[in-house]
PDB file of N, CA, C and O in Angstrom:
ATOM      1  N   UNK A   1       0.842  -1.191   0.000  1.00  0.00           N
ATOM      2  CA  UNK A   1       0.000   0.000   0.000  1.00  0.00           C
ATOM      3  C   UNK A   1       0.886   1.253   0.000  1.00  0.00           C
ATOM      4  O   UNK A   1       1.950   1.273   0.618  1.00  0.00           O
ATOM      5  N   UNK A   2       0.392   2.377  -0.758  1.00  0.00           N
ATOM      6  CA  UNK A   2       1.241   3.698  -0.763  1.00  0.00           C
ATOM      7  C   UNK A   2       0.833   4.630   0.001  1.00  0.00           C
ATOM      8  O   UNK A   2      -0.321   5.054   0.069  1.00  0.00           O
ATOM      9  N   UNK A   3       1.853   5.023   0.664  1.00  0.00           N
ATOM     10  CA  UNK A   3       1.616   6.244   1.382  1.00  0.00           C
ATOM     11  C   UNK A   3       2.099   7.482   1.385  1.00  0.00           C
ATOM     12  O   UNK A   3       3.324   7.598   1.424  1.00  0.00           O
ATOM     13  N   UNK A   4       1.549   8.272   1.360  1.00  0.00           N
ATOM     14  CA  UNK A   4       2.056  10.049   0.870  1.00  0.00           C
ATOM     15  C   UNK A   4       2.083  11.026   2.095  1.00  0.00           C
ATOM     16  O   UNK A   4       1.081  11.429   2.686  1.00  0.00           O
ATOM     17  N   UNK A   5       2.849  11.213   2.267  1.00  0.00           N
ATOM     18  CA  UNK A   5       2.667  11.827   3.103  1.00  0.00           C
ATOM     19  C   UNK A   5       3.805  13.809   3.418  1.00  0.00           C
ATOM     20  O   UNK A   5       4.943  14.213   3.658  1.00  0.00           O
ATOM     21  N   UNK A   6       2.729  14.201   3.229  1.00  0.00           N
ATOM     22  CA  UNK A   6       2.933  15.973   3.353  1.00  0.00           C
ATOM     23  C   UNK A   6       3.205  16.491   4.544  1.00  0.00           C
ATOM     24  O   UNK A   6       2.662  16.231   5.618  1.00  0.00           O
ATOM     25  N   UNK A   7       4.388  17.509   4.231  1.00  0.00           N
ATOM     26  CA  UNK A   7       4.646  17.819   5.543  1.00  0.00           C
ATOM     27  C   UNK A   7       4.328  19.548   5.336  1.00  0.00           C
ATOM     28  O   UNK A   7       5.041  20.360   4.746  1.00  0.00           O
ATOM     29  N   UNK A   8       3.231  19.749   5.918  1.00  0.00           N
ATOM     30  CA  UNK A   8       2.721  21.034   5.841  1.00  0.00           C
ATOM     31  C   UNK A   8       3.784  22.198   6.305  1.00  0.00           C
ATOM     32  O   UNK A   8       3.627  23.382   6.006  1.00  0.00           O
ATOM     33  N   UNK A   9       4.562  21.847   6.850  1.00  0.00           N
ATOM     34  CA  UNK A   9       5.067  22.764   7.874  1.00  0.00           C
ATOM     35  C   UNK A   9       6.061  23.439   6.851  1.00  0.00           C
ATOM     36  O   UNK A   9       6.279  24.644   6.726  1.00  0.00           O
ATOM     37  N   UNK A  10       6.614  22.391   6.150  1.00  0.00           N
ATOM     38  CA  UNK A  10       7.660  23.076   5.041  1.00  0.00           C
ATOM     39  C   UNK A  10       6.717  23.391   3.446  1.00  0.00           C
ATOM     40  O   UNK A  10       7.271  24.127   2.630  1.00  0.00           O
ATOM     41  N   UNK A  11       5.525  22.887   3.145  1.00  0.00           N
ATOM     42  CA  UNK A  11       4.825  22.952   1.559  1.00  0.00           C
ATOM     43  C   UNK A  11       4.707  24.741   1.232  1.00  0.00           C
ATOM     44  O   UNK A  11       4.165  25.569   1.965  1.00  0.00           O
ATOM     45  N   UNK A  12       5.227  24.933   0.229  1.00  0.00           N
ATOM     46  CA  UNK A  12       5.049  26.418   0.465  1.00  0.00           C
ATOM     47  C   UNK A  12       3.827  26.469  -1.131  1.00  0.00           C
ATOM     48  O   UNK A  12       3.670  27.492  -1.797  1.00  0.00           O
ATOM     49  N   UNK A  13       3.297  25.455  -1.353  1.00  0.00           N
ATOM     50  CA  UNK A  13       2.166  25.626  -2.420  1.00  0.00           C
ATOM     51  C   UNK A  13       2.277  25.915  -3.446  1.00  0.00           C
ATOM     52  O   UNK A  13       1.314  26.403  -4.037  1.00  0.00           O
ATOM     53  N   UNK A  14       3.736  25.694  -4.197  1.00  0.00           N
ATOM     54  CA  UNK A  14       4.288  26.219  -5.365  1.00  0.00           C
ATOM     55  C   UNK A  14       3.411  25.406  -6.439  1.00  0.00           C
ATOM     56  O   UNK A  14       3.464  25.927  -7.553  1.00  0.00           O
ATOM     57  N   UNK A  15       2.739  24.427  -6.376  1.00  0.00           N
ATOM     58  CA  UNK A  15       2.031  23.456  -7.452  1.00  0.00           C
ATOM     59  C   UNK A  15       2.824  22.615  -8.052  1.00  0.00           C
ATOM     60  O   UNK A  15       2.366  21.899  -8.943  1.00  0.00           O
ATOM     61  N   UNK A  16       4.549  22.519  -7.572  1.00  0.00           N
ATOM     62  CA  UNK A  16       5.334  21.358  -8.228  1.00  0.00           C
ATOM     63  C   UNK A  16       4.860  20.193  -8.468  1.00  0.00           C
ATOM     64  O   UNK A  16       5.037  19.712  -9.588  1.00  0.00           O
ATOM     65  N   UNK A  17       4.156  19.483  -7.484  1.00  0.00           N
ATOM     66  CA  UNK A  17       3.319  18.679  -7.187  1.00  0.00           C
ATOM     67  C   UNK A  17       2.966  18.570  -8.445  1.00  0.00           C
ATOM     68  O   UNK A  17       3.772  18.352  -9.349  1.00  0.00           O
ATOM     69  N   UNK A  18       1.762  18.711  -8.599  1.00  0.00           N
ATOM     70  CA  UNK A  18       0.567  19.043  -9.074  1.00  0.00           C
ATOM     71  C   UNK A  18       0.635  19.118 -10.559  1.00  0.00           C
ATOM     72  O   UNK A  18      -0.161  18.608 -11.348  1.00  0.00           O
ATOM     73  N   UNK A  19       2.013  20.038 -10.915  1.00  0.00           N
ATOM     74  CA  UNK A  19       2.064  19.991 -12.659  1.00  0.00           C
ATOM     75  C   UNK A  19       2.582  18.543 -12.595  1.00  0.00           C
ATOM     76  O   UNK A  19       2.079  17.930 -13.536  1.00  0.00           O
ATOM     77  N   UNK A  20       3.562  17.577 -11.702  1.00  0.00           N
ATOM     78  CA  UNK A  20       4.720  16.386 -11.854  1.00  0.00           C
ATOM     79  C   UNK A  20       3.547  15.561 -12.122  1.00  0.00           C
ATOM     80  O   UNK A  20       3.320  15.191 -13.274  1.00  0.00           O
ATOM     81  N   UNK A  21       2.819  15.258 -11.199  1.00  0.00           N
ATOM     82  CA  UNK A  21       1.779  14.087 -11.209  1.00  0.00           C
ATOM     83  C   UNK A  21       1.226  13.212 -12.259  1.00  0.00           C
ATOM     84  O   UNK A  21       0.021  13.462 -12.245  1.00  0.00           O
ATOM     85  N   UNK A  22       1.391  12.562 -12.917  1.00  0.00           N
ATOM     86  CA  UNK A  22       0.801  12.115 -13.743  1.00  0.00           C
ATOM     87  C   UNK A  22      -0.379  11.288 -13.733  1.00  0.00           C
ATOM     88  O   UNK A  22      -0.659  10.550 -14.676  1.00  0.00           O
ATOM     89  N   UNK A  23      -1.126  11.401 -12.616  1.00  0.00           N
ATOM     90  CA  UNK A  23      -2.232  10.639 -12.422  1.00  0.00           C
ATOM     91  C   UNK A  23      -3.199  12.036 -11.665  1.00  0.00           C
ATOM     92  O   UNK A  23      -4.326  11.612 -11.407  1.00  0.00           O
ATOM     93  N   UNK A  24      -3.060  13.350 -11.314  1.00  0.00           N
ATOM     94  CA  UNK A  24      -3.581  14.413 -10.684  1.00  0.00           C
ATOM     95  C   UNK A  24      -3.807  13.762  -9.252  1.00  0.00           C
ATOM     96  O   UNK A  24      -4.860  13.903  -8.630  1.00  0.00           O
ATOM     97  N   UNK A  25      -2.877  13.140  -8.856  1.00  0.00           N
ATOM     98  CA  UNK A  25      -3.746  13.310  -7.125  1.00  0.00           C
ATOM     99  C   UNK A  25      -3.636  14.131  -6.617  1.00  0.00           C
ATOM    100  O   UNK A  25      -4.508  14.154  -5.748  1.00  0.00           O
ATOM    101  N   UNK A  26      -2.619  15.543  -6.552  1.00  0.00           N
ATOM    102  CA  UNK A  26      -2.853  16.641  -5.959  1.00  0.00           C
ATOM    103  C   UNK A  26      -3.509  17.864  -6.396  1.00  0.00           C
ATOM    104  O   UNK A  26      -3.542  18.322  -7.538  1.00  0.00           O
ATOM    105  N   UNK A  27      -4.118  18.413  -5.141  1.00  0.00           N
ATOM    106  CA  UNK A  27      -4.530  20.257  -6.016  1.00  0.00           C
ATOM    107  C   UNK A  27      -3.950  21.196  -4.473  1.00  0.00           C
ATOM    108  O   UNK A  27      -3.699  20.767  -3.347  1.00  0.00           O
ATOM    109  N   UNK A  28      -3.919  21.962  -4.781  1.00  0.00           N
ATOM    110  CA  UNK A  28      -3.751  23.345  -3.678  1.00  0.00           C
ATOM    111  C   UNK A  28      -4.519  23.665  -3.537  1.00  0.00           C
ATOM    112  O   UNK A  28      -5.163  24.198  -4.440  1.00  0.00           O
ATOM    113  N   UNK A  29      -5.075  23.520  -1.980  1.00  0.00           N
ATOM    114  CA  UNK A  29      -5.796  24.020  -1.328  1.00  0.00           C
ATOM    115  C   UNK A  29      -5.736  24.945  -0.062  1.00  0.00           C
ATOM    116  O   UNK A  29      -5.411  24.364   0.973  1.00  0.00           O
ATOM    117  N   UNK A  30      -5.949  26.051   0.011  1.00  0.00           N
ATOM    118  CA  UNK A  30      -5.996  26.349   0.864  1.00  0.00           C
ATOM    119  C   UNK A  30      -4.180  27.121   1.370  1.00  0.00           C
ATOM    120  O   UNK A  30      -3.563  27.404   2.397  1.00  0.00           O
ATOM    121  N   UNK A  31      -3.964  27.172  -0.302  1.00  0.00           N
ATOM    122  CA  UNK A  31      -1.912  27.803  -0.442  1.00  0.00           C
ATOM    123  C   UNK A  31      -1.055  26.826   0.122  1.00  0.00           C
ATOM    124  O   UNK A  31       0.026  27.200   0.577  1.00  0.00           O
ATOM    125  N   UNK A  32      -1.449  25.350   0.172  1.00  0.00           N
ATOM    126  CA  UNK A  32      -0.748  23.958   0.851  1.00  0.00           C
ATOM    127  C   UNK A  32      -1.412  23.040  -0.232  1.00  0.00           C
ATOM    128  O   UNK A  32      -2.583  23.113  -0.604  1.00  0.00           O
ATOM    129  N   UNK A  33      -0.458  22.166  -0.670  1.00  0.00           N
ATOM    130  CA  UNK A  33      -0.655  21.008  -1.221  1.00  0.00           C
ATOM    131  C   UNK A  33      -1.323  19.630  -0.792  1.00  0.00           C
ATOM    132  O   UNK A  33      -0.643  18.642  -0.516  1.00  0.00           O
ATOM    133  N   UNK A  34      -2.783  19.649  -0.757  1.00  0.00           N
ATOM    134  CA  UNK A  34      -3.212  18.148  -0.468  1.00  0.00           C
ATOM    135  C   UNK A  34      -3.411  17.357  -1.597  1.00  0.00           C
ATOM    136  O   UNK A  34      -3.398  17.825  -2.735  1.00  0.00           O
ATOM    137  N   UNK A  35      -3.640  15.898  -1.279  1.00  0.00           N
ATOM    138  CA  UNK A  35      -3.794  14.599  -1.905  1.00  0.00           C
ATOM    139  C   UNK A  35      -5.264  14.892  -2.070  1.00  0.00           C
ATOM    140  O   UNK A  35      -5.889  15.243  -1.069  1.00  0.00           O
ATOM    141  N   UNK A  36      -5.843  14.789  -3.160  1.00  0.00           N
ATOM    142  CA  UNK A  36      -7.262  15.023  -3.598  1.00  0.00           C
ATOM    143  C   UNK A  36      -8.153  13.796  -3.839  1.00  0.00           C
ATOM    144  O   UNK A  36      -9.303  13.431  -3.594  1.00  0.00           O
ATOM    145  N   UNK A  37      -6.504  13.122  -4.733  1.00  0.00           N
ATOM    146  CA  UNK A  37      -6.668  12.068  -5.636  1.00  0.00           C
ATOM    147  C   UNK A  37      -6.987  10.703  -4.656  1.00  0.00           C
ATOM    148  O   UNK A  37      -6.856  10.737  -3.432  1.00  0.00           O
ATOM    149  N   UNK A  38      -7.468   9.391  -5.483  1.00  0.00           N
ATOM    150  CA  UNK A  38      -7.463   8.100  -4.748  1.00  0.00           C
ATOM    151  C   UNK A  38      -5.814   7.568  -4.867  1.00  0.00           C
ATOM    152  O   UNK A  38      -5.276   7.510  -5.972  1.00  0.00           O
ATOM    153  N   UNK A  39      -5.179   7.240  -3.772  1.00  0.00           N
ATOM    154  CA  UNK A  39      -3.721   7.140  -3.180  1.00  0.00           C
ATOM    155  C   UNK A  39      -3.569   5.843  -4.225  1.00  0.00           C
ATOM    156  O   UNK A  39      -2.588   5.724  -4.959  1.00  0.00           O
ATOM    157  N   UNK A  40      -4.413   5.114  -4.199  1.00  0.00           N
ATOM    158  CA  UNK A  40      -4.452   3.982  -4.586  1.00  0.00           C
ATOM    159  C   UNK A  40      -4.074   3.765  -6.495  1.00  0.00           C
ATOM    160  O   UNK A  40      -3.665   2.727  -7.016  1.00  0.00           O
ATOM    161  N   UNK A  41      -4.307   4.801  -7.049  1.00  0.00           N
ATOM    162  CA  UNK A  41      -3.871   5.476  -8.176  1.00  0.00           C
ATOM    163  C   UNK A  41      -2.652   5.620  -8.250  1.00  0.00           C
ATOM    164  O   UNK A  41      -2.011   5.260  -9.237  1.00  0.00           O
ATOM    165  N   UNK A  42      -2.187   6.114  -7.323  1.00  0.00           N
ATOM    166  CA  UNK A  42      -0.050   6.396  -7.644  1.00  0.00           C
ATOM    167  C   UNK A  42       0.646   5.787  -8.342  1.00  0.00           C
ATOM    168  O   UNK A  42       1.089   4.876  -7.643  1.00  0.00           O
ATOM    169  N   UNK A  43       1.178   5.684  -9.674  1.00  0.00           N
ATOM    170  CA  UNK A  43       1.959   4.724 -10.173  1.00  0.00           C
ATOM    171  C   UNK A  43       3.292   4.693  -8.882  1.00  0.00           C
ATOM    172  O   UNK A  43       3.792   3.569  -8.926  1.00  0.00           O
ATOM    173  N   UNK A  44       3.706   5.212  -8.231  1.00  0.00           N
ATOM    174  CA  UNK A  44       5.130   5.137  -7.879  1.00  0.00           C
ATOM    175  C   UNK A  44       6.026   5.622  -8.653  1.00  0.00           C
ATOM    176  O   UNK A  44       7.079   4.990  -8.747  1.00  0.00           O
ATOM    177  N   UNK A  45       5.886   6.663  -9.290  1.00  0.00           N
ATOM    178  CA  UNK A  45       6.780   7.145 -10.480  1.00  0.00           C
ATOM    179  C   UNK A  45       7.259   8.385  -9.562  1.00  0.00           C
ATOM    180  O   UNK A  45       7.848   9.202 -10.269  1.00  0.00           O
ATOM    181  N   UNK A  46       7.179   8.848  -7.983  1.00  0.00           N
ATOM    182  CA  UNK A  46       8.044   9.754  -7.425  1.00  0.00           C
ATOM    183  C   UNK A  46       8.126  11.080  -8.133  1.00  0.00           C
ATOM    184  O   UNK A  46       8.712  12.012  -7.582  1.00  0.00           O
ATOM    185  N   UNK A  47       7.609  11.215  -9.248  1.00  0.00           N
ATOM    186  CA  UNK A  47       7.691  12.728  -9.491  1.00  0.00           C
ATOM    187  C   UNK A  47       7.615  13.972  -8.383  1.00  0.00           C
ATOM    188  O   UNK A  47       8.482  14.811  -8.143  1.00  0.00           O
ATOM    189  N   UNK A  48       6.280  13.815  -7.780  1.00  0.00           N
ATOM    190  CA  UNK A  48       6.064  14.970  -7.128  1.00  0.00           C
ATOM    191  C   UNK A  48       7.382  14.842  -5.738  1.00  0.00           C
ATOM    192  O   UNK A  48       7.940  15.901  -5.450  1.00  0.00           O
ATOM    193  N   UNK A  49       7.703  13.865  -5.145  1.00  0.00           N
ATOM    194  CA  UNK A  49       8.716  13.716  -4.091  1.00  0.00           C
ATOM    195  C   UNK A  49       9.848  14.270  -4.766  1.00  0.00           C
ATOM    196  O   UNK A  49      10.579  15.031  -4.131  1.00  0.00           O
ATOM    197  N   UNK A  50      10.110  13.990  -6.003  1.00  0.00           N
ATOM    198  CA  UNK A  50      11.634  14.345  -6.314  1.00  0.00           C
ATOM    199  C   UNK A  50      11.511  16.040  -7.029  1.00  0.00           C
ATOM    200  O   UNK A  50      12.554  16.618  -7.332  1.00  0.00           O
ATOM    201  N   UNK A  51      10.468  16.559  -7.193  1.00  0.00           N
ATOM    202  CA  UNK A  51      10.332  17.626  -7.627  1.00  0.00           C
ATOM    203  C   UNK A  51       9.833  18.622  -6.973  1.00  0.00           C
ATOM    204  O   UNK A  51       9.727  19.704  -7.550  1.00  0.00           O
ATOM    205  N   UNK A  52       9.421  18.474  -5.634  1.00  0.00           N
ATOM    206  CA  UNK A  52       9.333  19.399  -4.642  1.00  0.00           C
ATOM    207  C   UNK A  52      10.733  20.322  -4.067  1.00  0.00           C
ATOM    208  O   UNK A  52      11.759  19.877  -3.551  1.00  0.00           O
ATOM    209  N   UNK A  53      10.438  21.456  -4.300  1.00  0.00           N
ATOM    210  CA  UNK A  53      11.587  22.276  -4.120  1.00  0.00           C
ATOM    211  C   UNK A  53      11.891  21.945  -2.485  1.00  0.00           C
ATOM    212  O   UNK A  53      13.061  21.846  -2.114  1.00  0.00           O
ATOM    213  N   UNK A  54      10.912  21.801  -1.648  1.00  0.00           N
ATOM    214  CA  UNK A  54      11.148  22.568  -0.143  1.00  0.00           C
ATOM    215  C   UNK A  54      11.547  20.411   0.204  1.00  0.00           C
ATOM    216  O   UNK A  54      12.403  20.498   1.084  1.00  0.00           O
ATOM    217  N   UNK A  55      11.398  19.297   0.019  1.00  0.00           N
ATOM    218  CA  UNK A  55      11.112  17.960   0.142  1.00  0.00           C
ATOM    219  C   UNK A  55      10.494  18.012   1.160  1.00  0.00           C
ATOM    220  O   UNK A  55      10.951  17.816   2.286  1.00  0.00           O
ATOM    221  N   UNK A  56       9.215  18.325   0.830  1.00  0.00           N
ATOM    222  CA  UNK A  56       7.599  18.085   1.659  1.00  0.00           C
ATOM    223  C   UNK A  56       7.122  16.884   1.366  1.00  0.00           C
ATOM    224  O   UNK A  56       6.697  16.208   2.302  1.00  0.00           O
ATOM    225  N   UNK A  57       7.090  16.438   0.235  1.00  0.00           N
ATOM    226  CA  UNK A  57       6.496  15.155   0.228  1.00  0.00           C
ATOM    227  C   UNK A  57       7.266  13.981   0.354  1.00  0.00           C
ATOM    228  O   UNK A  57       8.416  14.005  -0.083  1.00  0.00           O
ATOM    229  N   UNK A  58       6.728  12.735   0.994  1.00  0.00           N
ATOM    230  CA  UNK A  58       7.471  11.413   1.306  1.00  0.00           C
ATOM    231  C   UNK A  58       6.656  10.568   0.691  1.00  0.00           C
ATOM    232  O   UNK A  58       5.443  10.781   0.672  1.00  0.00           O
ATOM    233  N   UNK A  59       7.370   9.182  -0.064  1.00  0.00           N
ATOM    234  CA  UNK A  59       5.876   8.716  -0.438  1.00  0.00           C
ATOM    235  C   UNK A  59       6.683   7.143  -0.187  1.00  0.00           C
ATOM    236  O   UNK A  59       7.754   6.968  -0.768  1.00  0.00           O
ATOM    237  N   UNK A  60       6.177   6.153   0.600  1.00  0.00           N
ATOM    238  CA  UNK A  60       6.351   5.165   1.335  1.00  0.00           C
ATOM    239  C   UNK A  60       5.823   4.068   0.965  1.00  0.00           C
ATOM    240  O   UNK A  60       4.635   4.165   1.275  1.00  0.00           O
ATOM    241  N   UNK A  61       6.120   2.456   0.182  1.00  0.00           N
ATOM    242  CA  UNK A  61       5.669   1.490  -0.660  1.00  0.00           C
ATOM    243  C   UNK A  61       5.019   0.808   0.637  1.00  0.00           C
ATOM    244  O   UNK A  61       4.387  -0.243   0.531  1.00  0.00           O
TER     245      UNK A  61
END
């Protein structure tokens, strides 16, 4: 099972995320990046983890 996990404290809402994704699980909400999408969708292709400027996101097999 995949797990994503955001660390608000550092997301500064740039949408890196969000353009990387290739399946859209994220949107900005609220000027912070949440998971919108079904997790269960993730290829594991790490885009948004490796393309986050601030490394807010972790994503865990």
């Amino acid at each position: 099972m995949v797990k994503i996990e955001i660390d608000f404290e550092k997301c500064i809402g740039c949408g890196a995320c969000v353009n990387a994704c290739p399946v859209s699980l994220y949107e900005i909400v609220d000027e912070k990046s949440k998971v919108t999408g079904n997790v269960d969708d993730c290829v594991l292709c790490r885009a948004c983890e490796t393309t986050c400027p601030v490394g807010a996101i972790t994503i865990t097999e």
